[in-house]
N, C-alpha and C positions, 0 to 999 in steps of 0.2 A: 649868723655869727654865734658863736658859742663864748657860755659864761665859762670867765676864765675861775676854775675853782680852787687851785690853790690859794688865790688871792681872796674868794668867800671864805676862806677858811679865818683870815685876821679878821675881815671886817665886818665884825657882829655884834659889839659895843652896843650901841641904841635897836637893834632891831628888837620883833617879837620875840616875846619865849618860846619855848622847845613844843613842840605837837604833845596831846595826853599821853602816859605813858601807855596806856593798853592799847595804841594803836601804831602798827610797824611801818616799816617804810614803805610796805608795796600800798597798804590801803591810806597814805597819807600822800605819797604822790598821786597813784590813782586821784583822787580826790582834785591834787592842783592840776593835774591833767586834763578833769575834766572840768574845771573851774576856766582855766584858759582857754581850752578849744572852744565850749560847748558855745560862745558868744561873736566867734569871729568867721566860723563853719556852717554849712551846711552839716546835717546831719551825717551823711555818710563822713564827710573830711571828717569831721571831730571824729570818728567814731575809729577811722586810717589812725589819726595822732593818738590816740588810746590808747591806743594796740601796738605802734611803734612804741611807746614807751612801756608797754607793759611786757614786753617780748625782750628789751633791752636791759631792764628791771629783772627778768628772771634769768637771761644769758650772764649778765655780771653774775648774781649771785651762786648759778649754777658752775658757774669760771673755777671756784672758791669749793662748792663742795661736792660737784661732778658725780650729781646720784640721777642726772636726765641727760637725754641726748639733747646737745643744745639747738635752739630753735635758728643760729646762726651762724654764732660764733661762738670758739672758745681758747680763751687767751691763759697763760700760764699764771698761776696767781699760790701764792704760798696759802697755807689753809688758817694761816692766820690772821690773814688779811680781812681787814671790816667789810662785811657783807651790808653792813646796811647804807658804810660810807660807799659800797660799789653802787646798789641800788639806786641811791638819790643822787649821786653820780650821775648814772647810765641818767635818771629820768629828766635830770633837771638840764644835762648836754643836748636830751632830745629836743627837749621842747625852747630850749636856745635856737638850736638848729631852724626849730619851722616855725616858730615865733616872733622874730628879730624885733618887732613893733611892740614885744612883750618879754625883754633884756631886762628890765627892771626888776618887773613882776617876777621874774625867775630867778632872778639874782640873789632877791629878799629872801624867798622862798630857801633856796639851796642855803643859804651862808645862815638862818637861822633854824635849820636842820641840820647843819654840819655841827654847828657851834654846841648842840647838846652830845655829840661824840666825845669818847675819850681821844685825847690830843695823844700824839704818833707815827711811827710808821706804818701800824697796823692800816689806821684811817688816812694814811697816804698814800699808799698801794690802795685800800680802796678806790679811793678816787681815782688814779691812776686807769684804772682798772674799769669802774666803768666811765669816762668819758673813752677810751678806747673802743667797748664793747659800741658804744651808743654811736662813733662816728662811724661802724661798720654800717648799722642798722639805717642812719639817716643815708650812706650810698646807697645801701642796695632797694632802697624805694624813691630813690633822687629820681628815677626816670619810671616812673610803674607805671603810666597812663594818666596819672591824676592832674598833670599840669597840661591836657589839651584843650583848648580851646572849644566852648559848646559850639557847636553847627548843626543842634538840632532844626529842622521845616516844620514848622507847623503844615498839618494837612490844609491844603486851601484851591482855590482857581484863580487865573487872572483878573485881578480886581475884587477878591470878594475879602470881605473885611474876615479877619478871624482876632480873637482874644490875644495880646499879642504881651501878657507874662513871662518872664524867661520861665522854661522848666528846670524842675530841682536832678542831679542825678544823670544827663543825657549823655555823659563821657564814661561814666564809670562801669557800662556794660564790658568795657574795653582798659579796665584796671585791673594791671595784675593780683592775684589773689592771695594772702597769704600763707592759705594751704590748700585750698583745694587745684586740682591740675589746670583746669579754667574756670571763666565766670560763666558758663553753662552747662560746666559739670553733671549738675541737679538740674538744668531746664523740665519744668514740670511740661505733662499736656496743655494743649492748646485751652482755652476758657471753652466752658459749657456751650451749645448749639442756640442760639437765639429762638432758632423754632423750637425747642426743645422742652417738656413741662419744670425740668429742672430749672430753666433761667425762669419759666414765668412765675415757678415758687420765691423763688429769692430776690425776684424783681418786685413783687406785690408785697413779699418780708420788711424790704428795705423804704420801700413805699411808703409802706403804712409806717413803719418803727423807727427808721432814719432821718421822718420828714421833720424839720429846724420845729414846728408848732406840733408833733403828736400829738394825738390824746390819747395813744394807745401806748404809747413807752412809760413803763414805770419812773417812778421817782427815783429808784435805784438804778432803773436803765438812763436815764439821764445823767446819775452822775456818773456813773462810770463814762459814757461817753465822751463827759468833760474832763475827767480827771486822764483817760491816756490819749488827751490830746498833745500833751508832751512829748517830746522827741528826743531821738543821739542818746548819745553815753547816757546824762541825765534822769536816762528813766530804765538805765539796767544797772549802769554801774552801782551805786548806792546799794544795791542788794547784794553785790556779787562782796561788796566790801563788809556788810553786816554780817553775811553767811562766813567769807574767812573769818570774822572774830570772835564770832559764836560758835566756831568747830576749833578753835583754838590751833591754828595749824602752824608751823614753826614757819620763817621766813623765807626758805626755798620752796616747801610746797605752797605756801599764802603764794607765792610771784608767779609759781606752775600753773594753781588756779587760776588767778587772775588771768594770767596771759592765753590760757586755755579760751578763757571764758570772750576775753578782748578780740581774739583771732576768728575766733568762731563768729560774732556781730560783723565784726568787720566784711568778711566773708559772705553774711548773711547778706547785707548791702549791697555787695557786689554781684551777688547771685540774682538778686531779686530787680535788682534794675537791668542786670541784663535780658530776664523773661519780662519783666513793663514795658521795654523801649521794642526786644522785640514782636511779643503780640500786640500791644499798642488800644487796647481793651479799654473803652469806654467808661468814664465813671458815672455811679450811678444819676447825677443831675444832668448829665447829656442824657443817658439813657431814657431819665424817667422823664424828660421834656420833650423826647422824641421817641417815644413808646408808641406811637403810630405806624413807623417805617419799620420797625425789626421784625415783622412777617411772624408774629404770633398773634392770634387771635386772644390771646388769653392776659396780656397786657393793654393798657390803656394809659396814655400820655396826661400829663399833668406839667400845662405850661408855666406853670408859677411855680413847680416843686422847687426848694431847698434845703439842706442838709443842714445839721446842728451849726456848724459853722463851715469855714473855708476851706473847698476839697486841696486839696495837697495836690501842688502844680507835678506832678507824672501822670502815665498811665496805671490802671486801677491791679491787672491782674499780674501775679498774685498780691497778697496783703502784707506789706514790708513788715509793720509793725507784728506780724504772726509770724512772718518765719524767724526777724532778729527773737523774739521772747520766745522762741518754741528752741531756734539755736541753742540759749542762755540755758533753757530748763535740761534740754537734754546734758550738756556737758556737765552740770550741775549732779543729775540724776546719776551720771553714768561715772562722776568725781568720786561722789558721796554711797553711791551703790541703791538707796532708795528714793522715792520722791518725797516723802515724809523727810522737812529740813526744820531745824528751830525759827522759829516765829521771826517772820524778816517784815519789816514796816516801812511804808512809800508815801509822802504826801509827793503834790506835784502844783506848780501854778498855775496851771489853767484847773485846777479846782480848789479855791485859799480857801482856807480852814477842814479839808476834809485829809483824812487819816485811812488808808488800804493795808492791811495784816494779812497774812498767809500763812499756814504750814505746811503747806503741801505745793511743790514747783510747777504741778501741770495744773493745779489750780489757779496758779500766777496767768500763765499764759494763755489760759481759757477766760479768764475774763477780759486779758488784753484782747484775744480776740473778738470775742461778743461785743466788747466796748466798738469796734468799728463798724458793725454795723446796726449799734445804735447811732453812733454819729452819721449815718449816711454815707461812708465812704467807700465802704466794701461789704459786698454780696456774702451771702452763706459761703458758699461754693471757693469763692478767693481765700476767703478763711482757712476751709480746711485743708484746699491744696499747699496754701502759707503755711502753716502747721507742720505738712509731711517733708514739703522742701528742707524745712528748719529743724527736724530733726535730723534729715540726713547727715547737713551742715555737722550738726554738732558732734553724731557718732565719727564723721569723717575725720575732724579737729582732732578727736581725741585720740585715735587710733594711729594718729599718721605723724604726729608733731609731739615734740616734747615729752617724746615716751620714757619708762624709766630704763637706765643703763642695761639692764640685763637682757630687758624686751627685744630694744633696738638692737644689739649684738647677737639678739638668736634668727632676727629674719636675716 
């Protein structure tokens, strides 16, 4: 069900006040975007709804000043039409659209962001304009793969009891992608050789540095490993929304970025569960509990090992959280031209009261990834193939989607 917005447009009497002014409409929807998904989704969905909205968010606005090729659509719109009433438009129809249980909450949202517009035609062709762009957007992912049914098997034999958790992710190998051609476009190789000295480095690594009681992980390795236990939008978006305010970028490239940024995660998701579900790669607390059977001399099992906390119901290889944050940095990197970005700042709740700064974006994503395997979730080796997957991702994003006018008209 979609908020009817002309009618948010009268009914704003008692609501909030207007969003601060220094901040636009892509990084203030972004925000309710991820305010509304991040609690009702799994990580990947929330991160699909992001990205639907962030892709609609920039096709309205580009409707308007058609300096990109549109990411989908693009509908006739005079040039004086409110960009920012198309924006909150497109985002706030989106998340009607796959929300319905959350018609209030968007309601509120939309009619007390419309309500700080100048009143007009300009801001009625906005509207106009994106809940148009946004009902293209919500068809062309009405059927992506994302509403099938899990059917993943546990591996098991007749009768024999196995952990019987739903797993996170087992449909989305088989969701279609936003940009890339499939979801195994980038399938990395296979995981390391178990006889191999490589797995018994990274298996004795995680061993010793992963185990929940360490005494060998620092105090700083411990907190990182608590603090990106957070997941989804939640722990990229907040940065990608600091970086548009601190590069000060006008309202069609802030929606380019963003959606750049949103496509590429999304994507990462999609890529990265389809290489989990299909190697199907042990994590390290199966591993290290049965470190007897993997035909390496050079490991040793440890029936009581576990990991800082609770491994994340998939399989292990590659490391989700390294390719999404290696995705983010690249696009980021390859936005902005270097990795050196102004000073972007991350708390997170699974670590209250601590505080993460960065200047540099592949220093972002090298501690995301170190951080898992201090928590015990993922080996060296998954890291770094994570890493390479998720730049692919993001050089791919960028080259291929949402290029500027000129680029797209000379291939």
């Amino acid at each position: 069900m979609q908020v009817n917005l002309c009618k948010a447009l009268v009914a704003v009497a008692v609501l909030a006040a207007a969003p601060p002014a220094f901040a636009d409409a892509i990084t203030v929807w972004n925000e309710n975007a991820v305010t509304i998904a991040t609690p009702r989704m799994s990580p990947p969905a929330a991160q699909r709804a992001v990205a639907m909205v962030q892709v609609a968010m920039f096709d309205a606005v580009n409707s308007i000043e058609r300096r990109y090729r549109p990411y989908l659509a693009q509908f006739p719109a005079a040039p004086t039409a409110s960009k920012e009433a198309a924006a909150a438009a497109a985002a706030g129809a989106v998340l009607a659209g796959l929300f319905p249980n959350a018609e209030k909450q968007t309601h509120d949202l939309m009619a007390s962001y419309l309500a700080a517009l100048p009143e007009g035609e300009a801001k009625a062709e906005g509207v106009r304009l994106g809940e148009a762009v946004a009902a293209k957007v919500l068809e062309a992912r009405r059927n992506d793969g994302t509403g099938a049914p899990d059917s993943y098997r546990p591996k098991t034999k007749p009768g024999v009891y196995v952990p019987t958790a739903i797993t996170v992710g087992s449909t989305w190998p088989n969701v279609t992608p936003f940009a890339l051609k499939s979801p195994a476009q980038f399938r990395p190789q296979p995981p390391t050789r178990l006889t191999g000295k490589e797995w018994a480095v990274d298996y004795n690594e995680i061993k010793d540095l992963g185990r929940k009681d360490s005494a060998k992980r620092s105090a700083r390795q411990t907190e990182d490993a608590r603090f990106w236990l957070i997941t989804g939008p939640q722990s990229t978006d907040p940065l990608v929304r600091q970086l548009v305010t601190a590069t000060k970028l006008g309202l069609l490239d802030s929606a380019r970025f963003m959606a750049l940024a949103s496509v590429a995660l999304a994507d990462a998701y999609i890529a990265v569960m389809e290489a989990k579900y299909h190697y199907e790669f042990w994590r390290p607390i199966t591993a290290i509990r049965n470190g007897d059977i993997d035909g390496n001399p050079l490991t040793e099992s440890d029936p009581t090992w576990q990991p800082i906390d609770t491994t994340p119901m998939h399989p292990e290889y590659p490391c989700a959280h390294c390719i999404g944050s290696s995705a983010l940095a690249t696009v980021v990197e390859t936005l902005l031209g270097t990795a050196d970005i102004p000073e972007i700042v991350m708390t997170s709740p699974s670590a209250p009261g601590v505080t993460h700064r960065w200047t540099n974006i592949r220093a972002y994503t090298d501690e995301v990834s170190q951080a898992r395997i201090w928590a015990g979730f993922h080996y060296r080796f998954s890291t770094r193939v994570g890493q390479q997957v998720g730049r692919k991702i993001g050089q791919y994003v960028v080259a291929n989607v949402m290029q500027p006018a000129a680029v797209a008209e000379a291939r």
